[in-house]
C-alpha positions in Angstrom: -15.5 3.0 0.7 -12.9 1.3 3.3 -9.3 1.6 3.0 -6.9 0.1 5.0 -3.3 0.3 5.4 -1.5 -2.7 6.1 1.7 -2.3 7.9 4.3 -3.7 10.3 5.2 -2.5 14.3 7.4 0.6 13.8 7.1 0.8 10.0 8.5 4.9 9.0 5.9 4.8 6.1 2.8 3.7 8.3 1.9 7.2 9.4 2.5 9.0 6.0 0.9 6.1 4.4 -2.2 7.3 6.2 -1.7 11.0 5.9 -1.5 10.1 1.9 -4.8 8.4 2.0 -6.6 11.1 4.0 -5.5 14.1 1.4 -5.9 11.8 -1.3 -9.4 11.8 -0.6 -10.0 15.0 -0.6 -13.1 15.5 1.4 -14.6 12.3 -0.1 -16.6 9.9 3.0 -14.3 6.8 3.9 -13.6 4.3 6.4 -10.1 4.5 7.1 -8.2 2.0 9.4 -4.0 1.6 10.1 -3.8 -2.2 11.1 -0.4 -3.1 12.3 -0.3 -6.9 10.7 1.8 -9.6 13.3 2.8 -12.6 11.0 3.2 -13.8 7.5 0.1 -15.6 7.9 -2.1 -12.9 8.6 0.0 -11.0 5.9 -1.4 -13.7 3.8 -4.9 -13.7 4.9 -5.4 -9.6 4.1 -3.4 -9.8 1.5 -0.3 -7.6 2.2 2.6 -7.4 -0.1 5.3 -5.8 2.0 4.4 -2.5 4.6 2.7 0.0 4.2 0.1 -2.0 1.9 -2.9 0.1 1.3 -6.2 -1.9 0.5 -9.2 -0.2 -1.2 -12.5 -2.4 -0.5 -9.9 -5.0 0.7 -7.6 -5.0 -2.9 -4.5 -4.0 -3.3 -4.8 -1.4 -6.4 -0.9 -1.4 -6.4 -0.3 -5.2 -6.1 3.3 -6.4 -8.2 2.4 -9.3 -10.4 3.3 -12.6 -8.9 3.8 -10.7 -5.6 3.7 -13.3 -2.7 2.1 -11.7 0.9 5.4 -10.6 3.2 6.3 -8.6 6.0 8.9 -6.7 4.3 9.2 -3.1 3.4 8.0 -1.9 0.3 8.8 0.4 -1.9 6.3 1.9 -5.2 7.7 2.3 -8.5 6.5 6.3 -9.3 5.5 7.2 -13.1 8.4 8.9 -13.3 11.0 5.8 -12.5 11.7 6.7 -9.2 10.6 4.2 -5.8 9.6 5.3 -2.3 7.6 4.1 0.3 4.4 5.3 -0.5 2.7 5.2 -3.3 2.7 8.0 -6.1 -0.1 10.5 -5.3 -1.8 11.1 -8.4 -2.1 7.2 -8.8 -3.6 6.9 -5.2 -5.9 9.6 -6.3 -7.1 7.6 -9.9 -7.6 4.4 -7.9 -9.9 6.1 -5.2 -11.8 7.0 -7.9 -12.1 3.9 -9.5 -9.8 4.2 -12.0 -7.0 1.2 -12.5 -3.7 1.7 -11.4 -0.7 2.0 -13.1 1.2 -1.6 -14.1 4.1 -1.5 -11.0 7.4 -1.2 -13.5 9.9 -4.2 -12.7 7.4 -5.8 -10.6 8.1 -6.1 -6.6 10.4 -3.8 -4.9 11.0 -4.8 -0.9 13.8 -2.6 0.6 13.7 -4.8 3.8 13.1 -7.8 5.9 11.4 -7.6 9.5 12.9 -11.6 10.2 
């Protein structure tokens, strides 16, 4: 398995993005990789929709429908209606195990824009 986390040059999540990923796996073998993305068309290319954007085998399990690639902040609907920065835990944890994510409630939240 290879997860990335997509994120932007100072981003506050990018760090506890990561931290998330590594206790969400629990032990289980991973390649895990923080790339700090420069442009919108790079966003575009890996397929990042807002920072931190974490990839499992290069897919977004958290994507918002209709989301368009940006450099902005993003923030993750929880099940229990509240956002943050990261994603929920226990959804992280179904999707590194192969199960599907959660629909993202409302669709794309950005709290920010790095222009």
């Amino acid at each position: 398995m290879r997860i990335t986390v997509l994120t932007v040059t100072d981003c506050p999540n990018a760090r506890p993005a990561l931290d998330l990923v590594t206790g969400a796996l629990a032990g289980r073998e991973a390649e895990v990789s923080l790339v700090e993305v420069a442009d919108e068309a790079e966003a575009a290319r890996l397929g990042m929709y807002g920072s931190p954007t974490v990839l499992i085998d290069g897919a977004d399990p958290f994507a918002p429908p209709g989301a368009e690639p940006s450099l902005s902040c993003r923030l993750y609907w929880h099940a229990d209606g509240t956002m943050s920065g990261l994603p929920d835990a226990a959804a992280l944890r179904r999707a590194l195990a192969g199960q599907a994510a959660p629909a993202q409630h409302g669709g794309a939240a950005d709290c920010c824009s790095t222009d």
